[in-house]
C-alpha positions as CSV (number, residue, x, y, z in Angstrom):
1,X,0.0,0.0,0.0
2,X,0.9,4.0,-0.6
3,X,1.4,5.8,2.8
4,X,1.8,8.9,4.0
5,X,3.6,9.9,7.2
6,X,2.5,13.3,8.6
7,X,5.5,15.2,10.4
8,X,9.3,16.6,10.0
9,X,11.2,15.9,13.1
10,X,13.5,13.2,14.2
11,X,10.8,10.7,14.9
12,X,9.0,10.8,11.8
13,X,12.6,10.0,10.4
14,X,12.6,7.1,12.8
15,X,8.8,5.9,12.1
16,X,9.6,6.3,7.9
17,X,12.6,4.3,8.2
18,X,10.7,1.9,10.0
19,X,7.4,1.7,7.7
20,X,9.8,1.6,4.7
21,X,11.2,-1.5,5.8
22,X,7.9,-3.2,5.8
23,X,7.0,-5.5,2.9
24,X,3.2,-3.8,3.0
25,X,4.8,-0.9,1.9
26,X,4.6,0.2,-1.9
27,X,5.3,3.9,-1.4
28,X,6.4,6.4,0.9
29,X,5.4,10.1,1.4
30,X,5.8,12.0,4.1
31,X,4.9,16.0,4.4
32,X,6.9,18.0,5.0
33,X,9.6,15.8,5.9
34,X,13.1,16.9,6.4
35,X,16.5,16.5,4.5
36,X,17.2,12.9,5.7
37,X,13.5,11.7,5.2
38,X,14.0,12.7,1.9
39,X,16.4,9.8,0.9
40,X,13.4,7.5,1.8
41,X,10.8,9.1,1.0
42,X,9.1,11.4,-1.4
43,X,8.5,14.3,0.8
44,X,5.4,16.6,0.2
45,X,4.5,20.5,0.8
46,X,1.4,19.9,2.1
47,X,-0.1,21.3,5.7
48,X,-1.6,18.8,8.7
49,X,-3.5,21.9,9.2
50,X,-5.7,22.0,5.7
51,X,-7.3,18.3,6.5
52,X,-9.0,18.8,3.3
53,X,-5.7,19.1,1.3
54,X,-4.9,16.0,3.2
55,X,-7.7,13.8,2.0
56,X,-7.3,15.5,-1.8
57,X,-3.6,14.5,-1.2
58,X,-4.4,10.5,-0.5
59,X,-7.3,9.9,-3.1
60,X,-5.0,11.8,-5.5
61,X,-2.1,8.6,-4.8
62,X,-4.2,5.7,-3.5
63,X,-2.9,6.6,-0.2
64,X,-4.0,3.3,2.2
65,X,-2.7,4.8,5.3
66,X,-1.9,7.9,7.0
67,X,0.4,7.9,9.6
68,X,0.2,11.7,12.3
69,X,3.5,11.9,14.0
70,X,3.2,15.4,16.1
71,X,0.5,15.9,18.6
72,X,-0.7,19.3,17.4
73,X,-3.1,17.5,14.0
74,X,-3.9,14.5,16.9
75,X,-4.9,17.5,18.9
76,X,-7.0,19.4,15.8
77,X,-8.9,16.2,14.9
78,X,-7.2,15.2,11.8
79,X,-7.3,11.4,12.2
80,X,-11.4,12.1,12.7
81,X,-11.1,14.1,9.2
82,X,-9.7,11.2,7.6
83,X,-11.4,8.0,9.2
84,X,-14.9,10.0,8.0
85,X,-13.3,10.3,4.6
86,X,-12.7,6.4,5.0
87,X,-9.2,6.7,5.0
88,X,-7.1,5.0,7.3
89,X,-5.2,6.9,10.0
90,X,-3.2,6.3,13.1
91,X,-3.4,8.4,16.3
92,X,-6.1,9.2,18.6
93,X,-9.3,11.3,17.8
94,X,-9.5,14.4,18.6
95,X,-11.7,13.6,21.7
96,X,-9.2,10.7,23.0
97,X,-6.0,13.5,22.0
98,X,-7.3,15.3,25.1
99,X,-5.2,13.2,27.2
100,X,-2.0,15.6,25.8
101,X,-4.3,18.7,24.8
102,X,-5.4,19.0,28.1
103,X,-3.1,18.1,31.1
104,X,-6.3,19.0,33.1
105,X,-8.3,16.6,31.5
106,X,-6.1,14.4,31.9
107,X,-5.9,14.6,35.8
108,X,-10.0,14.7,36.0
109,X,-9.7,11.1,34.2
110,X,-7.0,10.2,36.5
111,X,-8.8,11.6,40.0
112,X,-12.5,9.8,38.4
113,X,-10.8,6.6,38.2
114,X,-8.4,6.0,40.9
115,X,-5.3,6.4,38.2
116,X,-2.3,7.4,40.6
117,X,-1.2,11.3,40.0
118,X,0.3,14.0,41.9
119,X,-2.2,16.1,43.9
120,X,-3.6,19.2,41.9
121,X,-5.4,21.7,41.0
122,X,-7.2,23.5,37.9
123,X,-7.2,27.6,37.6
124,X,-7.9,30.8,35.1
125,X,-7.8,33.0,38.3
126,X,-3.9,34.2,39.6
127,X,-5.5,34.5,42.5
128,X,-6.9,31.6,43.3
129,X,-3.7,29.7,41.8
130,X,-1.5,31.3,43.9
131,X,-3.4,30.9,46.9
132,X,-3.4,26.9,46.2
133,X,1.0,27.4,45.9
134,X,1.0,29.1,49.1
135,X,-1.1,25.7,50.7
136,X,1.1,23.3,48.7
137,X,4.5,24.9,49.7
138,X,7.6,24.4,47.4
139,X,8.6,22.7,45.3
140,X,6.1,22.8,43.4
141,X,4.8,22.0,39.2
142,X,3.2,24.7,37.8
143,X,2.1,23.8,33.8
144,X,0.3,25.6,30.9
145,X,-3.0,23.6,30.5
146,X,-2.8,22.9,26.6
147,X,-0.1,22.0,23.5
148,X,3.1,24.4,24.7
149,X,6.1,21.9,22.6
150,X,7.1,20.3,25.6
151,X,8.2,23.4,27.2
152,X,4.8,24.6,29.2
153,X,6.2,22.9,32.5
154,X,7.8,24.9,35.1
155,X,9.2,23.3,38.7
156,X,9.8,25.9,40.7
157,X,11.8,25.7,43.5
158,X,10.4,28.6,45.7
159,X,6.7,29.8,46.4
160,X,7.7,33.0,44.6
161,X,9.3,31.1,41.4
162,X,6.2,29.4,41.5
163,X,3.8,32.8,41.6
164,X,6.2,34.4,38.9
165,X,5.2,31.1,36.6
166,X,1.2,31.6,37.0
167,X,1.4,35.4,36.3
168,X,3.7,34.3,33.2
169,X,1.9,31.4,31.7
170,X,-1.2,33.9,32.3
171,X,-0.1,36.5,30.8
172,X,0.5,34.3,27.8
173,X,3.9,32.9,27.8
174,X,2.8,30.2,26.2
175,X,0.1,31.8,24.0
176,X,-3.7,30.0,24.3
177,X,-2.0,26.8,25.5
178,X,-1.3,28.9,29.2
179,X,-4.8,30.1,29.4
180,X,-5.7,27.6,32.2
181,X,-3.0,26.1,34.4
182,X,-2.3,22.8,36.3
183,X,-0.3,23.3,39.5
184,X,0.5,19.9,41.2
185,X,2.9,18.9,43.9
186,X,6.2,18.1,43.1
187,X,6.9,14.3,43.1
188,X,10.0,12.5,44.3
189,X,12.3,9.7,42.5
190,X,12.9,8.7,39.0
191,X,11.4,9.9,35.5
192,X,10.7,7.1,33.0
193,X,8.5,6.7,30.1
194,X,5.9,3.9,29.3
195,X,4.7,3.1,25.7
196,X,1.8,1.3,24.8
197,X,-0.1,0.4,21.1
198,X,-3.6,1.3,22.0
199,X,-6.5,-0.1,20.1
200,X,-10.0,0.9,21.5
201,X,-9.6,-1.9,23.9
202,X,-7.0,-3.6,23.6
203,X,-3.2,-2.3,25.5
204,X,-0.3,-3.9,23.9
205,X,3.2,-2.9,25.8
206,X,6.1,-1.5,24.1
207,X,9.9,-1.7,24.9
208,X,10.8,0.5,28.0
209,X,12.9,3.8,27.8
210,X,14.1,6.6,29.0
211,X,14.9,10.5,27.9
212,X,17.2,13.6,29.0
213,X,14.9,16.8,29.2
214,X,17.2,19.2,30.3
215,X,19.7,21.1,28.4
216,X,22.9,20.5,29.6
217,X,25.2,17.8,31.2
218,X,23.9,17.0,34.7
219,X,20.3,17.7,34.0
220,X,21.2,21.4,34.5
221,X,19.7,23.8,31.9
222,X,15.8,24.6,30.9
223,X,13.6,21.9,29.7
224,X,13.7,21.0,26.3
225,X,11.8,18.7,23.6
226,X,14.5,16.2,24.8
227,X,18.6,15.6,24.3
228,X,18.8,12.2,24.0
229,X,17.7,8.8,25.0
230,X,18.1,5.3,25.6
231,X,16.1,1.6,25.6
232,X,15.8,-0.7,27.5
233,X,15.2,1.3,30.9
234,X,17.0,-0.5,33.5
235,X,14.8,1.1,35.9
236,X,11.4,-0.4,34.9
237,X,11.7,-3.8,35.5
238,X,9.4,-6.7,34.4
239,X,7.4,-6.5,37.9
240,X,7.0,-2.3,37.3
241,X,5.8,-2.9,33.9
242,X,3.2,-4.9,34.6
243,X,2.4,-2.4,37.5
244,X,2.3,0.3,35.5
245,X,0.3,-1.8,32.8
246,X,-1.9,-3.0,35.4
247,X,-2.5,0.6,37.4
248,X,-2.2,3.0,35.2
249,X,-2.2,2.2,31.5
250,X,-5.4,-0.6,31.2
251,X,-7.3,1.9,33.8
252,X,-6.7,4.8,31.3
253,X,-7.9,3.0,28.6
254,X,-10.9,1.7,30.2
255,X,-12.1,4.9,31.5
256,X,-12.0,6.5,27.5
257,X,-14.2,3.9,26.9
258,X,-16.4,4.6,29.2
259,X,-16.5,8.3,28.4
260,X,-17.0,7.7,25.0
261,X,-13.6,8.8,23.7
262,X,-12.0,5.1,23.2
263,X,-8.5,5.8,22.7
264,X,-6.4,4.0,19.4
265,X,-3.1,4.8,18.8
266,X,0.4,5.0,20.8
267,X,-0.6,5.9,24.7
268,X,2.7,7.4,26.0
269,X,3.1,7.7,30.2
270,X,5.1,10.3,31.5
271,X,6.1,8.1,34.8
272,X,7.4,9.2,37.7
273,X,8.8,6.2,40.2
274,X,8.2,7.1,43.7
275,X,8.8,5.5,46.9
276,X,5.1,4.0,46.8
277,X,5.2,3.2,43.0
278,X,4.4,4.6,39.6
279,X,2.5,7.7,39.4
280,X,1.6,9.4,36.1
281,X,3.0,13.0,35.2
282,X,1.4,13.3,32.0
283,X,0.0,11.5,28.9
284,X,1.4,12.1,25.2
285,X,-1.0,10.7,22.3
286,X,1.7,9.7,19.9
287,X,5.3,8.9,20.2
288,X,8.2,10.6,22.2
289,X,10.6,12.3,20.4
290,X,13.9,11.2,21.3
291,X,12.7,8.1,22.6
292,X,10.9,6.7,19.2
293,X,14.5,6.5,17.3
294,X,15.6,3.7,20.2
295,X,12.3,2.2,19.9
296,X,12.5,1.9,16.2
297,X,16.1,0.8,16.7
298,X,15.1,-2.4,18.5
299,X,11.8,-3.3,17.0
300,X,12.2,-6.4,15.1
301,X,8.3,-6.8,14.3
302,X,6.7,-5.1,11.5
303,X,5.8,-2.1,12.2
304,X,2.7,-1.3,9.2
305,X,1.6,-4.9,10.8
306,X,1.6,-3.0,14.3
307,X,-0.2,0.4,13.0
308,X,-2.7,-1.8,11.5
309,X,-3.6,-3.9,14.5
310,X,-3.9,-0.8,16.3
311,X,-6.4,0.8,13.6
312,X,-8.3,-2.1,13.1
313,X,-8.6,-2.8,16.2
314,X,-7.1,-6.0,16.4
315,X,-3.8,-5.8,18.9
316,X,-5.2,-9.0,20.5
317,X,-3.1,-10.9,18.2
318,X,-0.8,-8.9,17.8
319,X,3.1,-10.2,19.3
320,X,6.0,-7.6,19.3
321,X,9.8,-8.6,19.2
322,X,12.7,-6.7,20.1
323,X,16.0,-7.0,19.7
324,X,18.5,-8.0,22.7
325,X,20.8,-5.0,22.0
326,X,20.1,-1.3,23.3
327,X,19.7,1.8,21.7
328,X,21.0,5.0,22.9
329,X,20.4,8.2,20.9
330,X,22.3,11.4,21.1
331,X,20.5,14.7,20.4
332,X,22.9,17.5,18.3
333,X,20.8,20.6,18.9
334,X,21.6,23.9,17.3
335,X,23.5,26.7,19.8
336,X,21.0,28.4,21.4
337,X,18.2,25.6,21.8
338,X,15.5,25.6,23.7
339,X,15.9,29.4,23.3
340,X,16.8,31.4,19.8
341,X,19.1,30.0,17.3
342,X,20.3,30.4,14.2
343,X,19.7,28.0,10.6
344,X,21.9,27.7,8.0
345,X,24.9,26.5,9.0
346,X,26.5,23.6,6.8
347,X,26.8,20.2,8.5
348,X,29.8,17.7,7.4
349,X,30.7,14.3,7.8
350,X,27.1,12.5,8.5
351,X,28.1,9.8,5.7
352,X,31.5,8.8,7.9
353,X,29.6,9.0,11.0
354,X,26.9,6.9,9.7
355,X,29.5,4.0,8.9
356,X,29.9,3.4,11.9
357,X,28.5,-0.3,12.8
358,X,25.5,-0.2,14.6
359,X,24.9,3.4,14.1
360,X,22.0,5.4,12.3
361,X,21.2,9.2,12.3
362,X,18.2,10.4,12.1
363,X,17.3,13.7,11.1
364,X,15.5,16.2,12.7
365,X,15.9,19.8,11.9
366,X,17.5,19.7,8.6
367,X,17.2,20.9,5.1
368,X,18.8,19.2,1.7
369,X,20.5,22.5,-0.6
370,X,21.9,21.0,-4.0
371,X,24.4,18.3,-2.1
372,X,25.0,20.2,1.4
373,X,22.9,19.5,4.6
374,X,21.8,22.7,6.6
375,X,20.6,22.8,9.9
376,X,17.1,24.3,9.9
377,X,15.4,23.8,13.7
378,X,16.6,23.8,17.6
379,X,17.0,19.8,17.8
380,X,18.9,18.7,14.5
381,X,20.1,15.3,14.4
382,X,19.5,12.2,16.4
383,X,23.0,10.2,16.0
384,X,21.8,6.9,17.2
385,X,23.7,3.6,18.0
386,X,22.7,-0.3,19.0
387,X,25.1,-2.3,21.4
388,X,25.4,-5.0,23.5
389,X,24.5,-2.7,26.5
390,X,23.2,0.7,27.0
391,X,27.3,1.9,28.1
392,X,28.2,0.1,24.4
393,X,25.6,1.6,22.7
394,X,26.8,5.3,23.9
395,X,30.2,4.7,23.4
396,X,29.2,3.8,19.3
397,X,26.7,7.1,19.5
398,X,29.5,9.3,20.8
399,X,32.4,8.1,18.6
400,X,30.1,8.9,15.9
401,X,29.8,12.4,16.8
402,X,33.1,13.1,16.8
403,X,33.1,12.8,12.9
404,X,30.3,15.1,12.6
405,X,31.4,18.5,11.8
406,X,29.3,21.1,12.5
407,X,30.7,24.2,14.5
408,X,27.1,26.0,15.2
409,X,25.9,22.6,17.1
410,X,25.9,21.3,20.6
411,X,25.1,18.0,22.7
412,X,25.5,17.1,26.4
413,X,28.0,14.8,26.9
414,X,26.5,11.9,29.6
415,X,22.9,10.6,27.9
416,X,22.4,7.3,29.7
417,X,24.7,8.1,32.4
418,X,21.5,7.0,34.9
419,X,21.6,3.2,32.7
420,X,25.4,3.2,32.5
421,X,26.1,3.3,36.1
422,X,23.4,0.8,37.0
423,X,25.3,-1.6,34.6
424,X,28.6,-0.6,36.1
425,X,27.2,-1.7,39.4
């Protein structure tokens, strides 16, 4: 079959490499795409905003599937537009997208049906907001309500960081997506995140992994889309994922069905790993972005048979294999990022870096001019590596790098270091 990935970032590079490898798969397209995604695929000006350019799009080339990477057209209700069109999609609808559109829905679902969260509360009033901080104490989680790029989370270590964040976010920081706020308590112990294939009914794990949001070495720095990541996640072992399955992600599917938003799709748990188990920090309705490169990386099974399952609603016999190795993957992020940054700048030596064994880059803020690759976003490649361990797997990402030539461009320097020590020990 023809299909058509929506998206342009690093994980749309992951998810086409992946589809492209499938034997269902007659042709790829992918809009916009990005300068690596073009040397699999034909990539497309066409906007996830005009739905109805969309569906002209896929009767125009026999499209058989559409594929929405980025949350904002989950969000918007383009898997809706098409599935009325009788096209097949994969994602959520709009409804079920709530659980990333809306952190506070997402905590009313989780506080209807005894899903463990962080205490919270809902509010449009400063007032009222910082009145709940000043009952909560510090530290404390103040976030913009709706879509903010991963960047609409602030943990502030004072009450007053915490009152300067509401006045912010309200003041429109963060544009319409700050226009309500979630403030929560601050939640002790280890981050993690949790992937499932989601079919209506029907949960089927994924492998385990874990991501780097902060800038810098250390996890110092702001928050960003993430810097790098790595799977398997020591850290959730076999008796926490079935926990988590059993707690938090079957109880979330269930309760969409019972609200009449039945969720298909990937279902991705922000998890935090506390002294008294798994607690949900968030939802995403599609698939992380650094973390989807080291899933792709492992998956062995199909991955059009695994859409397809999921859209047809038929993940009940569906099995997914991995491979043994791990996956690290090492985010090169233009100067600058999360802030301002420049584009343009010319990027050498992806071709000897990509010979390394076990090593694939993904691209996710670049451009194709005549021959050259120019960086053209704030996260720009995704140098990524298998190995016989998370520490072997970084050491193959990070020799890589070092034949990568690109001045403008930065990276921390210890992603994994959380898996790495646990192996050491």
């Amino acid at each position: 079959m023809n299909i058509l990935m929506i998206g342009s970032g690093g994980r749309e590079h992951a998810l086409c490499w992946a589809i492209r490898k499938s034997s269902h798969c007659d042709r790829l397209y992918c809009a916009p795409g990005n300068g690596g995604i073009a040397d699999i695929a034909d990539c497309i000006d066409l906007s996830a905003d005009d739905a109805d350019a969309v569906i002209a799009f896929c009767r125009e080339k026999d499209i058989g599937l559409v594929v929405v990477g980025p949350e904002a057209p989950l969000v918007a209700g383009l898997v809706d537009r098409l599935t009325e069109a009788g096209i097949k999609a994969f994602g959520p609808s709009a409804k079920a997208a709530q659980l990333e559109g809306s952190k506070g829905f997402t905590k009313d679902i989780c506080a209807k049906y005894n899903i463990p969260t962080a205490a919270y509360g809902r509010f449009r009033d400063a007032g009222a907001a910082k009145a709940f901080i000043r009952k909560m104490g510090a530290p404390i989680v103040v976030k913009a309500d709706g879509l903010a790029a991963g960047k609409g989370v602030i943990i502030a270590e004072s009450v007053t960081d915490a009152e300067q964040a509401v006045d912010d976010m309200l003041a429109g920081q963060f544009g319409n997506a700050g226009a309500e706020l979630v403030i929560e308590e601050f939640l002790e112990g280890e981050e993690a995140s949790f992937f499932a294939l989601v079919d209506g009914k029907t949960a089927v794990p994924m492998a385990t992994a874990q991501d780097h949001k902060r800038a810098f070495d250390g996890d110092q720095g702001p928050n960003t889309g993430g810097m790098g990541a790595y799977s398997p996640a020591p850290v959730l072992t076999p008796t926490l994922c079935e926990q988590v399955m059993a707690d938090i992600i079957l109880p979330t599917v269930k309760a969409m069905e019972a609200e009449g938003c039945p969720y298909k799709g990937v279902l991705y748990a922000g998890l935090m790993l506390t002294r008294d188990g798994p607690s949900l920090i968030e939802y995403n309705c599609r698939f992380g972005d650094p973390e989807c490169q080291v899933l792709m990386a492992r998956l062995k099974s199909d991955m059009v048979e695994a859409i397809l399952a999921s859209v047809d609603e038929t993940l009940d016999s569906l099995t997914l294999n991995w491979r043994d190795e791990a996956a690290l993957t090492v985010v090169m992020a233009a100067k600058g990022y999360p802030g301002s940054y420049e584009k343009g700048a010319v990027i050498e030596g992806l071709d000897a870096a990509e010979a390394e064994p076990g090593v694939r880059i993904f691209h996710a803020g670049t451009k194709r001019d005549s021959k050259k690759t120019l960086a053209a976003g704030g996260r720009v490649l995704n140098v990524t590596a298998l190995g016989s361990s998370v520490t072997d797997a970084k050491a193959k990402a990070y020799a890589a790098i070092q034949k990568i030539n690109w001045a403008e461009g930065f990276y921390r320097s210890d992603i994994g270091y959380r898996a790495v020590k646990r192996e050491q020990d």
